[in-house]
C-alpha positions in Angstrom: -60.5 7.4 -19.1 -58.0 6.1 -21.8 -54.7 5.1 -20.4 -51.6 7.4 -20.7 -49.6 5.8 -23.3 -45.7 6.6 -24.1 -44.9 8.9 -21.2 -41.4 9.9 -21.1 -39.6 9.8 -17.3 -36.5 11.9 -17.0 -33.0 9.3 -16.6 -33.3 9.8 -12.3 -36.6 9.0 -12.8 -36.0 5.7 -14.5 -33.3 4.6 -12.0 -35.5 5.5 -9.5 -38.7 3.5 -10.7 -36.8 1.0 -12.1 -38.6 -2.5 -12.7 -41.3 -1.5 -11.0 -44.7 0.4 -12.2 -44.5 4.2 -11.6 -47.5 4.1 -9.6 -46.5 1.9 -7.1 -42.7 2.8 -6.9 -42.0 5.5 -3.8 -42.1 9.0 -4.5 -38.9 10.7 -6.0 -37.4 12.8 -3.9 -35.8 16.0 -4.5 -35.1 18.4 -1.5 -35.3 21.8 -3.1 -37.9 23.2 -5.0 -35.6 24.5 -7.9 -35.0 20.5 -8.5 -38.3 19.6 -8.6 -38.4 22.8 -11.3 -35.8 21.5 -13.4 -37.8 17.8 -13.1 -40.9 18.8 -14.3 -38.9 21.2 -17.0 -37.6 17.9 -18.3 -41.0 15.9 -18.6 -42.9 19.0 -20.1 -40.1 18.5 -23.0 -39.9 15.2 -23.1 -44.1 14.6 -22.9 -44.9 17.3 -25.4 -48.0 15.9 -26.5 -49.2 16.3 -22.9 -50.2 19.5 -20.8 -49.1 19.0 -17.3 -51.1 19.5 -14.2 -50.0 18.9 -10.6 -51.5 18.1 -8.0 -50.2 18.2 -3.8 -51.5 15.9 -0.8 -50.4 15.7 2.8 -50.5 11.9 2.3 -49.3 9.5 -0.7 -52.6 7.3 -1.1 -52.3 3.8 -2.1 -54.8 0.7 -2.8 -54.4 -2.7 -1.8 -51.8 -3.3 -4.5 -49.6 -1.0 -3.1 -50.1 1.9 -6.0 -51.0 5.5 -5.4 -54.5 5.9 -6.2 -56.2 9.2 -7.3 -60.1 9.0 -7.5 -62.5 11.3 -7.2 -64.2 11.9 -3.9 -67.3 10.6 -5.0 -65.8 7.1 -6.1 -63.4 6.8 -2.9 -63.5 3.6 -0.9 -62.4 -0.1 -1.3 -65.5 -1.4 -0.9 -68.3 0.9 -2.8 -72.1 -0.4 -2.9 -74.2 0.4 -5.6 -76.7 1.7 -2.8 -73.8 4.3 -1.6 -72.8 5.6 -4.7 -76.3 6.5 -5.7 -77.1 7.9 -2.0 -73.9 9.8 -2.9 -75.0 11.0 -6.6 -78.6 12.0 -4.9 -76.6 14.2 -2.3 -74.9 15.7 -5.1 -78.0 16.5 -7.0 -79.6 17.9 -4.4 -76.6 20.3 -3.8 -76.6 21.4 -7.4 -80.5 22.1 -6.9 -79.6 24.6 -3.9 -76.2 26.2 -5.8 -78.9 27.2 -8.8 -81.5 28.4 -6.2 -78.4 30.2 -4.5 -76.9 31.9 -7.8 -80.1 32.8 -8.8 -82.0 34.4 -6.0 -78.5 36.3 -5.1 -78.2 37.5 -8.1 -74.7 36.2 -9.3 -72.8 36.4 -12.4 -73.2 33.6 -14.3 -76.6 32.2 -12.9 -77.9 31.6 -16.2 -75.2 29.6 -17.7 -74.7 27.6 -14.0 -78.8 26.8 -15.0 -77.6 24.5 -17.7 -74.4 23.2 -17.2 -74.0 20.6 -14.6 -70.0 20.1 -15.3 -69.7 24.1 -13.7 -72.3 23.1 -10.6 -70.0 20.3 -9.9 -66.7 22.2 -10.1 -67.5 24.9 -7.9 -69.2 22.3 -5.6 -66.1 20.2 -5.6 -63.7 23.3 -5.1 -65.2 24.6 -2.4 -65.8 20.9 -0.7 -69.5 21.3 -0.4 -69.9 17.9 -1.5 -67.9 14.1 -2.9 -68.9 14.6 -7.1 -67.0 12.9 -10.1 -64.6 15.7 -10.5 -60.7 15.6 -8.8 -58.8 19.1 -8.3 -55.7 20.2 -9.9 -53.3 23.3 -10.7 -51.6 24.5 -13.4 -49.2 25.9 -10.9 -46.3 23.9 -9.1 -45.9 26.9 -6.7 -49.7 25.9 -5.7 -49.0 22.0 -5.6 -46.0 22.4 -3.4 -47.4 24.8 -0.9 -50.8 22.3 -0.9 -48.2 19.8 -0.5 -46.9 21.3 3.2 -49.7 22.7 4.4 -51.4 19.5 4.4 -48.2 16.9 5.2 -49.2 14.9 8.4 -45.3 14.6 8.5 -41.9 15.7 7.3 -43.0 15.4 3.8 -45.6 16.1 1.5 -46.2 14.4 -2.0 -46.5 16.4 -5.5 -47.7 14.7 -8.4 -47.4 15.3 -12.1 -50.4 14.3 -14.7 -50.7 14.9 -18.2 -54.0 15.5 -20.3 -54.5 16.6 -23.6 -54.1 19.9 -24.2 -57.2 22.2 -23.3 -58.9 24.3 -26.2 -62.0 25.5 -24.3 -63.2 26.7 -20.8 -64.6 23.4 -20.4 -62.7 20.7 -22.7 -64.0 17.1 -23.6 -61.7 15.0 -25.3 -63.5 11.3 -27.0 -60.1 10.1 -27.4 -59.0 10.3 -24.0 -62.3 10.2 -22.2 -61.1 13.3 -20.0 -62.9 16.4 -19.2 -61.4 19.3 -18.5 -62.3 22.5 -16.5 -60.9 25.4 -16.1 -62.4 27.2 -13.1 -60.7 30.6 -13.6 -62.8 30.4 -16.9 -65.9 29.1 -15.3 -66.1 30.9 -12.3 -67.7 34.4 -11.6 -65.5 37.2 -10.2 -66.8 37.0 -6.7 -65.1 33.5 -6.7 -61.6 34.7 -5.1 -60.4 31.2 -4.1 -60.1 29.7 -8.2 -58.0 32.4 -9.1 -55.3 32.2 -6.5 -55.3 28.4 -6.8 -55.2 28.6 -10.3 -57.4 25.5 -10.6 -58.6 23.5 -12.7 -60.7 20.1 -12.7 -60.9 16.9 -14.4 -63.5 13.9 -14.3 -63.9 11.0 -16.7 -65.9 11.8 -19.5 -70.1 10.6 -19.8 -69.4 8.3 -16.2 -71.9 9.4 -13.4 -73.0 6.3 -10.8 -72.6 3.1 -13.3 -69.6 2.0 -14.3 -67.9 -1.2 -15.4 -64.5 -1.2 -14.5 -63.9 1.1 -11.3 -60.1 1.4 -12.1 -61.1 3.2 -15.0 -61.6 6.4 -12.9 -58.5 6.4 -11.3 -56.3 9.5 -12.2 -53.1 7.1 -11.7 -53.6 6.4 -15.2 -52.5 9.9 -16.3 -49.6 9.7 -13.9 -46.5 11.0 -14.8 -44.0 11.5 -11.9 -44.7 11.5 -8.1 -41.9 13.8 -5.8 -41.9 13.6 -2.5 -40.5 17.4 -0.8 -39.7 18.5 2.9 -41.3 20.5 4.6 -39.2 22.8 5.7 -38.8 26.2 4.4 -35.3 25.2 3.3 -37.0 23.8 0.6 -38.1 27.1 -1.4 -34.4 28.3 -1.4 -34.3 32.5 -1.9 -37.0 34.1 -3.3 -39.7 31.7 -2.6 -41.5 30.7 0.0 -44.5 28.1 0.7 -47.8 30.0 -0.3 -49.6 30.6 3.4 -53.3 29.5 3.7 -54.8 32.9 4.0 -53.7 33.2 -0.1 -55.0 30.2 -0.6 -58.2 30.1 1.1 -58.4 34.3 0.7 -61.3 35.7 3.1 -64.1 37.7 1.2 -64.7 35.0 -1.0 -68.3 35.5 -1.8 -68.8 32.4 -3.6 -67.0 30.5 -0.9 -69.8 32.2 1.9 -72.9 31.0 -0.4 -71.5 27.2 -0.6 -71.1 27.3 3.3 -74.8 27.9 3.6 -75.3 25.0 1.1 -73.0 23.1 3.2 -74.9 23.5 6.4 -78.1 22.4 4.7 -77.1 19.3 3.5 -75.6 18.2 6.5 -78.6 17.5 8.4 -79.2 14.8 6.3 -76.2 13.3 6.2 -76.0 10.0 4.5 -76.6 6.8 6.9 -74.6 5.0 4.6 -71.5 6.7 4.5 -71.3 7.3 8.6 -72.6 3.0 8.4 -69.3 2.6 6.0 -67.1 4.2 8.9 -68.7 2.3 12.4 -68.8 -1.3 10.4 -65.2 -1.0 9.9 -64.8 0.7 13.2 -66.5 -2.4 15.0 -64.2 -4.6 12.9 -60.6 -2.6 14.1 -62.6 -2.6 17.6 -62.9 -6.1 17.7 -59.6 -7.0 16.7 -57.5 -4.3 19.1 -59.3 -6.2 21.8 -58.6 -9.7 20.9 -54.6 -8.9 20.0 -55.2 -6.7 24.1 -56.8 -9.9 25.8 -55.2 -10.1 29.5 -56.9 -13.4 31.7 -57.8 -10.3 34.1 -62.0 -9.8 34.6 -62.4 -6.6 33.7 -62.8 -6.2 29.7 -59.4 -3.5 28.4 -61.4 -0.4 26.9 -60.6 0.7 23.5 -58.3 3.6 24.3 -56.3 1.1 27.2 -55.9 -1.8 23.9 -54.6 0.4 21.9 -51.8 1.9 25.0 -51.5 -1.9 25.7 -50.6 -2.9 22.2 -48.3 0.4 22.2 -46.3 -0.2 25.2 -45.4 -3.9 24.4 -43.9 -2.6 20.6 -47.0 -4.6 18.7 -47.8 -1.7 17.1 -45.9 1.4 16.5 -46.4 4.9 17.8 -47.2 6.3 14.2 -50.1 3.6 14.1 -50.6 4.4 18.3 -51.8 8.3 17.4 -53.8 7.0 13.8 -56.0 4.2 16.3 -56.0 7.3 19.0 -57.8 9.7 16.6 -59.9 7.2 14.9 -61.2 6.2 18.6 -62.1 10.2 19.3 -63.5 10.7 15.6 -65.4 7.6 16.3 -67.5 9.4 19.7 -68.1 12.3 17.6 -70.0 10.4 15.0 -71.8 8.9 17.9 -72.8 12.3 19.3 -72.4 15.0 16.8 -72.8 13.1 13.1 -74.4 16.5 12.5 -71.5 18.7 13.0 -68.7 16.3 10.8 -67.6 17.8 7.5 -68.8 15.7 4.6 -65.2 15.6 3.3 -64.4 14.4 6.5 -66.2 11.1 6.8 -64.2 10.2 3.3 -60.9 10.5 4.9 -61.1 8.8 8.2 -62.9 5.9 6.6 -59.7 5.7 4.5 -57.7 5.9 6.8 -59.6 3.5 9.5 -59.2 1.1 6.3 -55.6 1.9 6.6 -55.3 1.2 10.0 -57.1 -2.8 9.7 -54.5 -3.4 7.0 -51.3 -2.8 9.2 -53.0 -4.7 12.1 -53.1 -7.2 9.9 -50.2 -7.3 8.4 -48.2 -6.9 12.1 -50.9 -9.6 13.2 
């Protein structure tokens, strides 16, 4: 996708960023969520050539160069073979196959169209994380990003981000100019499909890029960045009147649309891809490795992985923030060694992040 050219920061924005690229300054943070209003009120007016989406993570993802990344699940990891992104891409095929079959033989509304246009398969596979595809999710509400933003904040913060696309003109929008397009699932979606409509979401993918591509940094969303905010997570934060958006809205039960993907779900499971759980215990045996050597006592008996890491913890070489990441890591570890079967797709994607994570501060406390 093109490059966002010209955006406009507000003046705290600037002072905050400063010399350094937006993407890998720290979030701005504003502690009430009639600030962050009046923020994004500002860079609507000031990037008027831009409609803005938002979207809000538990986590502020960043890449070796220190920037917060944004890629699709499908084109997540540092180090992507060929070989895994097609394994990937044939995964995602072979869901699509099932979500016709499904829409079809259930009679749903809009089975006919779904037939034909791959761009809705993938956006209702992607929002209801059946499956990694090209697409990324976002909201045209900041009420949604926010409450996104808490519910899913492994801390006392969560991060909300602000992108800007061209404007959209149809239910599902390709721009040339940009490269971008566009979905919008309350559009797109049948009735039955509760979860869109609450969310208000919407979906965005670089245009006419499946599993070949030249530059990889080219489908990174960072390049449509805007503004990042970091907010509490406290209910202070909403101020009178408002209030973080609970689950249960957001994930509404009687979703019909959300039970037929679950079924699709279970079926592709069983043959979950060797390659992505391989990804996870090569770097596993890697962070193994090294807990054990930065553990080594002149003692007989080899230190288990759970005693390095308490080791390491209690003699301040690593912290107690990296202490509880190695912990869970180690316990998602034995259940890829005896349940692979039961782990969420989605799943594999973010502890393999963060493992990767986790070998970067040992090494850098190393």
């Amino acid at each position: 996708m093109r490059q966002l050219l010209n955006r406009q920061l507000t003046k705290e924005l600037e002072q905050h960023v400063g010399s350094k690229q937006l993407e890998k300054a720290d979030a701005f943070p504003v502690s009430t969520y009639r600030q962050l209003v009046e923020q994004v009120a500002k860079l609507s007016y000031s990037n008027m050539e831009c409609l803005l989406f938002y979207r809000g993570q538990g986590t502020d993802f960043r890449n070796k160069a220190g920037a917060s990344t944004f890629y699709p699940a499908i084109y997540r990891g540092d180090y992507l073979p060929q070989r895994e992104l097609n394994d990937r891409f044939r995964l995602l095929e072979d869901a699509s196959r099932q979500l016709r079959e499904l829409f079809t033989s259930e009679g749903v509304q809009g089975a006919e169209e779904l037939r034909w246009k791959i761009h809705i398969q993938w956006s209702i596979l992607q929002h209801y994380q059946v499956c990694a595809t090209p697409l990324i999710d976002l909201t045209h509400s900041l009420w949604v990003a926010c409450s996104f933003a808490q519910l899913e904040a492994k801390g006392p913060e969560g991060f909300v981000y602000v992108f800007g696309f061209p404007y959209v003109m149809n239910r599902i929008s390709h721009n040339s100019e940009h490269d971008i397009v566009n979905v919008r699932l309350l559009s797109i979606c049948p009735p039955e499909a509760l979860r869109p409509y609450f969310q208000e979401g919407y979906l965005a993918a670089t245009e006419d890029i499946t599993n070949e591509y030249d530059d990889k940094s080219d489908l990174d969303f960072n390049r449509r960045l805007i503004a990042k905010f970091s907010i509490p997570g406290a209910q202070t934060f909403w101020g009178r009147g408002f209030g973080r958006l609970p689950e249960s809205v957001l994930y509404p039960k009687g979703d019909r649309i959300a039970k037929l993907c679950s079924a699709i779900e279970v079926t592709i499971r069983r043959g979950l891809l060797p390659a992505e759980l391989g990804t996870f215990i090569q770097l596993w045996a890697d962070l193994d490795s090294a807990l054990l050597e930065m553990a080594a006592r002149p003692e007989a008996r080899l230190l288990s992985t759970r005693e390095a890491i308490e080791q390491l913890s209690r003699k301040g070489l690593i912290d107690r923030d990296l202490s509880y990441s190695l912990h869970e890591l180690r316990k998602f570890r034995n259940k890829v060694v005896h349940e692979p079967k039961k782990i969420p797709l989605e799943e594999i994607d973010d502890r393999t992040e963060q493992l990767r994570r986790a070998i970067a501060r040992l090494r850098q406390d190393a």
